[in-house]
N, C-alpha and C positions, 0 to 999 in steps of 0.2 A: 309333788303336789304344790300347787298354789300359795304361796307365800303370804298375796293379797288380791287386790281385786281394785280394778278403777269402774264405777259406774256413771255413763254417762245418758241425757236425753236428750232428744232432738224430735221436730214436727216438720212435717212435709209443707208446705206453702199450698201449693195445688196441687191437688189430687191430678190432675192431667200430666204432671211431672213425675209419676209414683216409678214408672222406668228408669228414667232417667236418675231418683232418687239411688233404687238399689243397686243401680250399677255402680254409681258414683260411690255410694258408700261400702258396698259388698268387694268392688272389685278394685275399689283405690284407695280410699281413706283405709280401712281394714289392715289390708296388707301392708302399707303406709306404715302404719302404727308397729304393725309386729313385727317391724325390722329393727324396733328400738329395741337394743337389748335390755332382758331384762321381760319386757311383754311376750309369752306364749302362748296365747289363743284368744279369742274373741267369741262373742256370738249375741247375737242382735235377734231382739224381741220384739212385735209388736203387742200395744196397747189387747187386752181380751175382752169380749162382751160380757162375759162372767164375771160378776161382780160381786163381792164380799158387802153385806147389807152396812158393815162398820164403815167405808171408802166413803170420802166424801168430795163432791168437785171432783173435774175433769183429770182421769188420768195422760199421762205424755205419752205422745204417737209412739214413741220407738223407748228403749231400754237397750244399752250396750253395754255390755260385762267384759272386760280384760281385765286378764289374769295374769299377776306378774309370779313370775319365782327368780328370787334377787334378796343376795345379801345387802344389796347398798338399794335402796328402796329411792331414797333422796337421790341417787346418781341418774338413775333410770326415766325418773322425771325430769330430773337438770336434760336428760340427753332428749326426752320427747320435746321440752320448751326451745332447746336448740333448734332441732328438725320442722321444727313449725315455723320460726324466725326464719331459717333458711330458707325456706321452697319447698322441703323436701319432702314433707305432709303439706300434701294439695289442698288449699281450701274449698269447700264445697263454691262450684257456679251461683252465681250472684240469683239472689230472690227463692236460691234451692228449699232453705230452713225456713220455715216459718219464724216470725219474729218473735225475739223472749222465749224460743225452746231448746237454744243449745245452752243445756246446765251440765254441771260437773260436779254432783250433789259429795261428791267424797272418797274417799281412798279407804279401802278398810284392812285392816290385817286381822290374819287366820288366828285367832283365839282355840278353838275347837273345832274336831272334825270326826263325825263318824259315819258311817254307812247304813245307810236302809238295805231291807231286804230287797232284793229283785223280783 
């Protein structure tokens, strides 16, 4: 099981880039990411037209969920901030994000966990 969880947002610039987006992010950043030890899965959401009457202002195009299992939580991130410094997580093509949408609202750790029915 999941240890923690990193949540990230990002927005597409032009919509006439949306291919070009999910490749970039689904088939490079993505797996980029999950070679950092420490991160074991991912999975990328977009924005819903259903909305909760409570939600106020625009929600963010995308929603990404990685999930770590890692006794050294701090090592896992030292090793992702390397891999980015390096090359080795490719930055996205220039004008890809939208400006002001790639956040990294936080890192959370597993407090509780239980199961729904199926």
């Amino acid at each position: 099981m999941p240890k923690a969880i990193l949540m990230t947002f990002t927005g597409l610039n032009d919509p006439a880039r949306q291919g070009e987006y999910d490749k970039w992010y689904d088939e490079v950043h993505i797996p980029e990411v999950l070679g950092t030890p420490g991160f074991v899965s991912a999975r990328r959401f977009s924005g819903s037209a259903v909305r909760r009457p409570s939600v106020v202002g625009e929600l963010p195009q995308y929603l990404t969920i990685y999930e770590l299992d890692t006794e050294d939580l701090q090592g896992a991130f030292d090793a992702l901030d390397a891999r980015v410094k390096t090359g080795e997580i490719t930055k996205p093509p220039d004008g890809l994000l939208k400006p002001n949408t790639e956040h990294e609202p936080g890192i959370f750790e597993v407090q509780f966990e239980m199961g729904g029915a199926a």
